[in-house]
C-alpha positions as CSV (number, residue, x, y, z in Angstrom):
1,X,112.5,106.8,134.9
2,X,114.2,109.3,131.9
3,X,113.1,108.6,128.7
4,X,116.1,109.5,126.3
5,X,116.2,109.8,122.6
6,X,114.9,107.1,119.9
7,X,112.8,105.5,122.7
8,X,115.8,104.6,124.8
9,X,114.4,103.8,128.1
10,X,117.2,103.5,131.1
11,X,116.6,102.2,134.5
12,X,119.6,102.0,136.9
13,X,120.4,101.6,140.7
14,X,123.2,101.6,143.0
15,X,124.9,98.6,141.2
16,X,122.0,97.8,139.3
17,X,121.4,99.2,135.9
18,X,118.2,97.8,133.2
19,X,118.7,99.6,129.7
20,X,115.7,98.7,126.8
21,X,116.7,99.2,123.3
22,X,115.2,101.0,120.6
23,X,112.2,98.8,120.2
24,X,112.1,97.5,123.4
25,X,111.1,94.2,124.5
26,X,108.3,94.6,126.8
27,X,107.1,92.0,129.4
28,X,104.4,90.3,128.5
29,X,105.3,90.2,124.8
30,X,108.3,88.4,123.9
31,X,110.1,87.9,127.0
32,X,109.3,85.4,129.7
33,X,107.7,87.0,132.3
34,X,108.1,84.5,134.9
35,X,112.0,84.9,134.5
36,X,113.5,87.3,137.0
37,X,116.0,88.6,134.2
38,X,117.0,91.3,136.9
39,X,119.0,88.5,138.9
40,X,122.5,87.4,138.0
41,X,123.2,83.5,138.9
42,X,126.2,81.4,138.8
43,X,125.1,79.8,135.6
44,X,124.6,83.4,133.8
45,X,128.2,84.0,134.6
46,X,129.2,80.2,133.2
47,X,127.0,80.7,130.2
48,X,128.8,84.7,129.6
49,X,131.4,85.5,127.0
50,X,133.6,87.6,127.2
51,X,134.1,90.7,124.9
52,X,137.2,92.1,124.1
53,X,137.0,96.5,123.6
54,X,138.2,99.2,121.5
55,X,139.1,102.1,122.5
56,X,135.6,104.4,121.8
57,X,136.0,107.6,119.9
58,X,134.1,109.8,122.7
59,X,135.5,112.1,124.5
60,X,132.1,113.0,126.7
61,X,129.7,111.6,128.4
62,X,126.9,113.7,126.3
63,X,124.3,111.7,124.7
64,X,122.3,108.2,125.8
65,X,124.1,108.5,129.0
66,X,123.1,105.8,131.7
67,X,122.6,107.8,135.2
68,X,122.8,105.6,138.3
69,X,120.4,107.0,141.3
70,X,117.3,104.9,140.7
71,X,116.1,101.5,140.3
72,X,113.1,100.1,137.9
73,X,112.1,96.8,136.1
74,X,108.9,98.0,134.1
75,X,111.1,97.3,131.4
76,X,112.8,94.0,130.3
77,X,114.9,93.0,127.8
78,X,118.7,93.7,129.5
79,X,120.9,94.4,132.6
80,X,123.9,95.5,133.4
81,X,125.5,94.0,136.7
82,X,129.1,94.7,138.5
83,X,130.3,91.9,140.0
84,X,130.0,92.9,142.5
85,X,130.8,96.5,143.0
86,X,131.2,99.5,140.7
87,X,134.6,99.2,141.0
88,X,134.7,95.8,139.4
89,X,134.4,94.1,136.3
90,X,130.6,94.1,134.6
91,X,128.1,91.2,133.1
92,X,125.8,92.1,130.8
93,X,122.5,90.0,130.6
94,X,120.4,90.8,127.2
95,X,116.9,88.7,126.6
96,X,117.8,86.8,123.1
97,X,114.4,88.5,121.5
98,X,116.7,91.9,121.3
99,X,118.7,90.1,118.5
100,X,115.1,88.7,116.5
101,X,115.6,92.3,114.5
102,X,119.5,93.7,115.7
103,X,122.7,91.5,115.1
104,X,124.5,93.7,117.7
105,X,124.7,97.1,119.0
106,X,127.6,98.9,121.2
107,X,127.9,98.7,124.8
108,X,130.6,101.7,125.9
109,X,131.3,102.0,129.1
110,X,133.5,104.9,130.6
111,X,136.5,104.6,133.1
112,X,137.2,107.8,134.5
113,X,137.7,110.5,131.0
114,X,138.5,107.5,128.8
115,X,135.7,105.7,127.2
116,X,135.7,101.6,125.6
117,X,133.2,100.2,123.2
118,X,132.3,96.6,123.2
119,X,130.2,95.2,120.5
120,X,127.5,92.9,121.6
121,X,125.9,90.3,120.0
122,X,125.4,86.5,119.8
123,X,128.9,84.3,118.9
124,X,128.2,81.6,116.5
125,X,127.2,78.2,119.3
126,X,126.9,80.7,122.6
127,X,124.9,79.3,125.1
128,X,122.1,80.9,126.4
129,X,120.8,81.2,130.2
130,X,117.6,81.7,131.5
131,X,116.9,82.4,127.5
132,X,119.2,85.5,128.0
133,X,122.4,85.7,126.4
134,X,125.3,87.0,129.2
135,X,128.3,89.1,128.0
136,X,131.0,89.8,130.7
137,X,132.1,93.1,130.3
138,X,135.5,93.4,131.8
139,X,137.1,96.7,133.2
140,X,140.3,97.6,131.4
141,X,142.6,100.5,133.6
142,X,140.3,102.4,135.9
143,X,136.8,101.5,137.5
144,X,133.4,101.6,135.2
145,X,131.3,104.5,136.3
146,X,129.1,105.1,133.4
147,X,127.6,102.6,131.0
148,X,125.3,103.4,127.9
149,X,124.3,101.8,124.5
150,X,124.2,102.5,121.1
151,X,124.5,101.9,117.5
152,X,122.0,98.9,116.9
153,X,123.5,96.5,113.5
154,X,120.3,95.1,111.9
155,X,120.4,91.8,110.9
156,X,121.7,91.2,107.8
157,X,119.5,88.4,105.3
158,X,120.4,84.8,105.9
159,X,120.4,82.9,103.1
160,X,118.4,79.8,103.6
161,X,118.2,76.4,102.3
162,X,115.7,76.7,99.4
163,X,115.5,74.4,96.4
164,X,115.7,76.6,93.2
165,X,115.1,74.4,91.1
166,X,112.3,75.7,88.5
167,X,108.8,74.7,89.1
168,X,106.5,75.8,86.3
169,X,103.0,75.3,87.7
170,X,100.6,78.5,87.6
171,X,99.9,80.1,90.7
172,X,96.5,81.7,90.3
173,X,96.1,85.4,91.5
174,X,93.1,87.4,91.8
175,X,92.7,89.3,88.8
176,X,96.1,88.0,87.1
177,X,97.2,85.9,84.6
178,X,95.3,84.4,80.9
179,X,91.8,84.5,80.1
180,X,89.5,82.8,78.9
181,X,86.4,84.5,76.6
182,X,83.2,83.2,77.4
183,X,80.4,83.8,74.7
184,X,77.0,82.3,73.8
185,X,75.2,83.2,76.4
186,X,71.6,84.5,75.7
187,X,69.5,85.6,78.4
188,X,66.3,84.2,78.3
189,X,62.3,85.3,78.9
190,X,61.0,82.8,80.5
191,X,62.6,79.3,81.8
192,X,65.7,78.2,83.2
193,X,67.6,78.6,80.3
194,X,71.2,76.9,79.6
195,X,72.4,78.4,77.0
196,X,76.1,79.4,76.9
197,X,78.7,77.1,78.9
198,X,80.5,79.3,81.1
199,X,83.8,77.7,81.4
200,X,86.2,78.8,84.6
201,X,89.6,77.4,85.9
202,X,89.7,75.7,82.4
203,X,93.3,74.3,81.5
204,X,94.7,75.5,78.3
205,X,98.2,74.9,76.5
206,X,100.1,78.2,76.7
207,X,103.5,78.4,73.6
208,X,104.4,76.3,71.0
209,X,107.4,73.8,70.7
210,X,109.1,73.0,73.8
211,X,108.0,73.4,76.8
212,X,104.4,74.5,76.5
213,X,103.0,74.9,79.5
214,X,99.1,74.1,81.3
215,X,97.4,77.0,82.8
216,X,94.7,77.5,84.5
217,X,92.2,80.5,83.7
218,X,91.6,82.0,86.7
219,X,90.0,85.2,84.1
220,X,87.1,84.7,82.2
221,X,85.5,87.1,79.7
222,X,81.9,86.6,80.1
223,X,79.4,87.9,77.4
224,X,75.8,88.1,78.1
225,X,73.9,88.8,75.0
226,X,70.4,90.3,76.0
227,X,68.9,89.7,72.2
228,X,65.7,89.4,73.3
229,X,65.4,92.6,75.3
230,X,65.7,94.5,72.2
231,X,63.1,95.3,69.4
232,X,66.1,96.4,67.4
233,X,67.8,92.9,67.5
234,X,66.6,89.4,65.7
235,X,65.8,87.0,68.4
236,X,67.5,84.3,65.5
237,X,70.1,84.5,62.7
238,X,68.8,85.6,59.6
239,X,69.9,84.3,56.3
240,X,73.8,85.2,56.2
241,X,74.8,87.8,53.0
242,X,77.5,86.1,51.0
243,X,78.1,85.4,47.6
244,X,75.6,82.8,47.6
245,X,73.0,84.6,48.5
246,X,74.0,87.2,46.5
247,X,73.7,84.9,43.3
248,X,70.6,83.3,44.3
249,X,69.0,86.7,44.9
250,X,70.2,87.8,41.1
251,X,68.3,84.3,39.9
252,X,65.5,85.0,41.7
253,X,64.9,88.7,40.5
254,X,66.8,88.2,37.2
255,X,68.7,90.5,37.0
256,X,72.1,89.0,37.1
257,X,73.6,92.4,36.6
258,X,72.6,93.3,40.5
259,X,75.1,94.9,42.0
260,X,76.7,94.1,45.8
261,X,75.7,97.2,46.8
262,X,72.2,96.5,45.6
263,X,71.9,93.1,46.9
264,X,73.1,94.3,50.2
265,X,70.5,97.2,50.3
266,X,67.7,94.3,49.3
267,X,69.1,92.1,52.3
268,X,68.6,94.9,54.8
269,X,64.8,95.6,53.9
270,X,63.6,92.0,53.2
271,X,65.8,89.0,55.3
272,X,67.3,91.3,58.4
273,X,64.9,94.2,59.0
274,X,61.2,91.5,59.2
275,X,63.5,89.2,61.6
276,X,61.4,88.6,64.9
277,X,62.8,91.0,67.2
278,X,63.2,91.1,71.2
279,X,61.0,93.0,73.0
280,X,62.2,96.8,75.0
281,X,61.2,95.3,78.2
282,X,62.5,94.8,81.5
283,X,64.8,91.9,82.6
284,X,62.2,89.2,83.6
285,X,62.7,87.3,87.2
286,X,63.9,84.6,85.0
287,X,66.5,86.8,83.2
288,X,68.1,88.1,86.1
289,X,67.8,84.5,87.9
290,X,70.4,83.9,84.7
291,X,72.4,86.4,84.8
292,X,73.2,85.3,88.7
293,X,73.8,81.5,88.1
294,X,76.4,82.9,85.5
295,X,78.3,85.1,88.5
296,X,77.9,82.0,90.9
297,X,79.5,79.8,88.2
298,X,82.6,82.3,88.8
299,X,82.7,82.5,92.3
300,X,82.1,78.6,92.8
301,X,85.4,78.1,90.4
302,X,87.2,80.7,92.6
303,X,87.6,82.8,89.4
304,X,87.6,86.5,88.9
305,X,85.4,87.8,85.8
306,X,84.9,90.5,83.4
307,X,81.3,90.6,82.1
308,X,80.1,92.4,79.0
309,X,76.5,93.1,78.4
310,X,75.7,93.0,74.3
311,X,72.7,93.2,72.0
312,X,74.1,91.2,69.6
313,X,76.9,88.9,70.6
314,X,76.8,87.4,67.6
315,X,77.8,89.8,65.7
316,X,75.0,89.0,63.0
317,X,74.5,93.1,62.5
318,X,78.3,93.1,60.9
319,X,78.7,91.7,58.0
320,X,82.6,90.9,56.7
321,X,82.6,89.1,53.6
322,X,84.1,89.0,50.1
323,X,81.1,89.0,47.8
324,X,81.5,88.5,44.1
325,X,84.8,90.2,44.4
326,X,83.8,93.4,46.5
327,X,84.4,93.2,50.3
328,X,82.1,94.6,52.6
329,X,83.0,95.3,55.8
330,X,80.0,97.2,58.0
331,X,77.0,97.2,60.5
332,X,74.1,96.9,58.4
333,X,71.8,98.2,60.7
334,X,71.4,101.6,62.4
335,X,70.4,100.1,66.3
336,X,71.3,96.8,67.6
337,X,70.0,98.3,71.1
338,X,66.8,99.6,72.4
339,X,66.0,103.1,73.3
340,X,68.0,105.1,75.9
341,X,65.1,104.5,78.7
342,X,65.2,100.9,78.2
343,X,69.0,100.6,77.9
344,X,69.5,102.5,81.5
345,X,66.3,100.9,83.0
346,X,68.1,97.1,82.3
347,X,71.4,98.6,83.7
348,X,69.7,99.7,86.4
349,X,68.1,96.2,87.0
350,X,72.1,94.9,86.8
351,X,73.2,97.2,90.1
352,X,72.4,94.9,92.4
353,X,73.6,92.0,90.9
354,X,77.0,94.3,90.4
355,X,77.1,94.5,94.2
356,X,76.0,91.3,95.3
357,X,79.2,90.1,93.4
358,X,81.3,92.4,93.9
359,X,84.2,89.6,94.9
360,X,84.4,88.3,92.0
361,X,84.4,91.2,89.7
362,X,87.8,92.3,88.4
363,X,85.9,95.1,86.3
364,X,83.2,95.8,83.9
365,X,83.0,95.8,80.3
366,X,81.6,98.8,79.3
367,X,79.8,96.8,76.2
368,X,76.1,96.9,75.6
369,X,76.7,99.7,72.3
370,X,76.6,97.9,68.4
371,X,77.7,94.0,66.9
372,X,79.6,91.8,69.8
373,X,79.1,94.9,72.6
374,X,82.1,96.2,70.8
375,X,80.8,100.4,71.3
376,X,81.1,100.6,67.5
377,X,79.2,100.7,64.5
378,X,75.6,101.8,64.9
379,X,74.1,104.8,65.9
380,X,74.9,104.9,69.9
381,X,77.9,103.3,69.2
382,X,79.4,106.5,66.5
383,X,77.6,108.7,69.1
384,X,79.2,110.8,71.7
385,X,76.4,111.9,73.7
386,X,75.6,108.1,73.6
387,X,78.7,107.3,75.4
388,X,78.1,110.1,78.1
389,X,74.7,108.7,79.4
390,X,75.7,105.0,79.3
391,X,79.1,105.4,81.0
392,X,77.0,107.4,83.8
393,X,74.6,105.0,83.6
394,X,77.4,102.3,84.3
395,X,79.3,104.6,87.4
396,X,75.9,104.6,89.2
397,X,75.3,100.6,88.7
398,X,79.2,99.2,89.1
399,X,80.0,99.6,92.7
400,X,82.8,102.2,93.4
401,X,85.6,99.4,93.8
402,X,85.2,98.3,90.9
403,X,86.9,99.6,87.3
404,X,84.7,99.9,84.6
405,X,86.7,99.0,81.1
406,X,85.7,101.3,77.8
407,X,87.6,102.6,74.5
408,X,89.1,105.2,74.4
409,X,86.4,106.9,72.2
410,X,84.3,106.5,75.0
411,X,85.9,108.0,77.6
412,X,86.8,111.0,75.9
413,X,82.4,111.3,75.2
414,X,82.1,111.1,78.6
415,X,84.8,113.2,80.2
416,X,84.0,116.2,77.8
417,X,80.3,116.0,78.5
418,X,81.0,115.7,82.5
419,X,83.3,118.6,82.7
420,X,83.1,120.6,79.3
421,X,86.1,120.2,77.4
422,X,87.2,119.5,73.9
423,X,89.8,116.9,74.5
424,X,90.5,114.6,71.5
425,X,92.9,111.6,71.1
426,X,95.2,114.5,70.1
427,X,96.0,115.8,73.3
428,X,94.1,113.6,75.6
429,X,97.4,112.6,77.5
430,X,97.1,116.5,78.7
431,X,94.1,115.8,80.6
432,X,94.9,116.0,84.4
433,X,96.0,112.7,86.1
434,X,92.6,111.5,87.7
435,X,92.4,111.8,91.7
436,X,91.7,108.9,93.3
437,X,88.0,108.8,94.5
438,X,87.0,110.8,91.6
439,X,84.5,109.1,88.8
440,X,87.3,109.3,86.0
441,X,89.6,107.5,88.2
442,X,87.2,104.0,87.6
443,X,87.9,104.0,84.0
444,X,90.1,101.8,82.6
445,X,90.3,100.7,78.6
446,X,89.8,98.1,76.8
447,X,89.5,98.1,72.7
448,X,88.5,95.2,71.0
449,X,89.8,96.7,67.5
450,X,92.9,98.0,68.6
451,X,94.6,96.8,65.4
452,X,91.9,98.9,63.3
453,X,93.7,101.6,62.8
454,X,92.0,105.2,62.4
455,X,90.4,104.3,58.8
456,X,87.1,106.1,60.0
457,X,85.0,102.7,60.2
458,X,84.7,102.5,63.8
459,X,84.4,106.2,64.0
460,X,84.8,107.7,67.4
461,X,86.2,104.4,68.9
462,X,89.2,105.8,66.9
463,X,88.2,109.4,68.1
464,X,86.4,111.3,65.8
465,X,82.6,111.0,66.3
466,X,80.1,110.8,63.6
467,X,77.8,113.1,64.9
């Protein structure tokens, strides 16, 4: 055998010639084997068409050149036959699984120094024999002594028979599509706790007017507020500040001449700083028992989630009111969190959790830092060399496939720290593109005060750090 260019692999004999194409079909994959496609009968020659030539533009015989001194059928897929000498006219014999991924290809044949093309492929209603379509090849002035083939057509698209009219069902995709935020959800001491309902694959109305469409939220935003694992955070909500409190505080010390201010500094010391307060301990069994039936929620509903770890998912640190006219807008308390070791010792305590459901994670909110898991407001959350330690903290417990989602603020701590720079939300787009496989290249963002502007309250979420 001579193997010739582009994988073109020709067998011939004395009258016999077997030439695969391109891809060639190989017995034993999509051609019968049991079919002797090397034999031409009397119903391949009733079943052949016949193909009319053009005069070919060669004027050698250089190239995918079809010799005639040996004879091979390793390969099927087509034959060339004269019927039945050289001298006479020719039937080629092609197994139909050469057309699956070719609508035709050129056959030239040369008669003497003057060369024909024929271009072979399937007529619209041709018959096939043996599951071989036959194309009789007829000579036109002088005998055939060379055959080769070339020029494969790929088939063109077929347009089929689809119904296009619109369907406007949702088609859930992993990590795609609305979502739906999940708060409430306190993890508990002791006891099976149930509080929080974790709702996946929920329907909601998407639009307004006509149409609105029903979707299903295959997405959820899951908070876990870990309250009681902090003696910086009340284990219940204190007395809210607002303008009633504000005026019953002035009747109670009268002195209706108290100031917001005033009444806010009084609030701090004497309703939200004596609240009962979590504890800066481990995760109990019963905690992380929790925390799993939350993740198995997901993966039962065949949802994807996005879990956020918080201190205060209430939010009861901020306060956001009009009182008496002046509106105050703040975190009223320095920590929300417990101390660095405890922090990194309960993330630790997540890890395996991360990994055990890895499936269903679409990525991590970086969370745990001031009111709502937010990474604003209090003293790791204004902090950059807070942000370095927990988003380390976070690459070690999140497994590697999965993103971990932070503010901009945040990432800029971190990537400064890692590799000593001074980028700033100035010129961070100059920072080099991250390299796949690299720990910068698992952050992605995610700002829950996008809107906020950079009016200093959020401090370096907005890019310039308080300390």
């Amino acid at each position: 055998m001579k193997k010739v260019f582009f994988g073109l692999m020709v067998l011939t004999a004395l009258g016999l010639i077997l030439v695969a194409c391109p891809n060639p079909v190989e017995l034993g994959e999509n051609v019968n084997s049991d079919r002797a496609i090397a034999v031409l009968g009397e119903s391949d020659k009733l079943a052949a068409v016949v193909v009319a030539p053009v005069v070919s533009g060669r004027t050698n015989a250089s190239g995918k050149d079809i010799s005639s001194n040996s004879q091979g059928g390793a390969v099927a897929g087509m034959y060339f036959f004269w019927d039945p000498k050289q001298k006479d006219n020719g039937y080629l014999k092609v197994d139909a699984s050469v057309f699956d991924s070719s609508s035709s290809f050129i056959l030239t044949t040369k008669e003497a120094n003057k060369y024909w093309d024929f271009v072979i492929g399937p007529k619209k209603g041709q018959a096939k024999s043996d599951g071989c379509f036959v194309f009789y090849i007829p000579k036109q002035e002088k005998n055939i002594n060379g055959v080769w083939i070339s020029d494969y057509v790929a088939k063109a698209f077929v347009l089929q028979d689809f119904d296009y009219t619109e369907n406007p069902i949702d088609i859930p995709n992993p990590d795609r599509g609305y979502y739906r935020a999940n708060d409430g959800m306190v993890v508990p001491i002791t006891g099976s706790a149930t509080s929080g309902t974790l709702t996946v694959g929920g329907v909601i109305a998407v639009g307004s007017g006509n149409p609105v469409v029903n979707v299903d939220t295959r997405v959820v935003h899951m908070y876990l507020d870990m309250r009681n694992y902090s003696s910086n955070m009340p284990r219940t909500r204190p007395t809210a500040f607002n303008t009633t409190y504000v005026n019953n505080l002035r009747n109670t010390l009268g002195n209706p001449a108290l100031t917001v201010p005033e009444a806010l500094d009084y609030w701090k010391a004497n309703v939200y700083g004596p609240a009962p307060k979590g504890t800066d301990d481990p995760i109990t069994a019963d905690g992380l028992a929790y925390i799993r039936n939350k993740f198995q929620q997901v993966r039962n509903s065949q949802a994807t989630v996005i879990p956020r770890f918080n201190y205060d998912g209430g939010g009861w640190s901020w306060v956001d009111a009009t009182v008496s006219g002046v509106y105050v807008d703040e975190c009223v308390y320095d920590y929300v969190e417990p101390p660095k070791e405890v922090v990194l010792a309960q993330l630790a305590q997540m890890k395996e959790i991360f990994y055990d459901y890895e499936d269903v994670i679409m990525a991590v909110d970086g969370g745990f830092f001031g009111p709502w898991g937010e990474m604003h407001g209090t003293v790791f959350g204004r902090s950059s060399e807070a942000y370095a330690w927990l988003l380390e903290g976070l690459l070690d417990a999140v497994p590697p496939s999965r993103s971990i989602q932070v503010h901009g603020g945040a990432f800029l701590s971190w990537y400064n720290t890692t590799y000593g720079t001074s980028y700033n939300f100035t010129n961070m787009d100059t920072i080099p593109a991250p390299v796949p496989g690299t720990p910068e290249a698992r952050f992605g963002f995610f700002n829950d005060s996008y809107a906020m502007g950079q009016d200093g309250v959020h401090g370096i979420e907005e890019g310039e750090p308080d300390d």
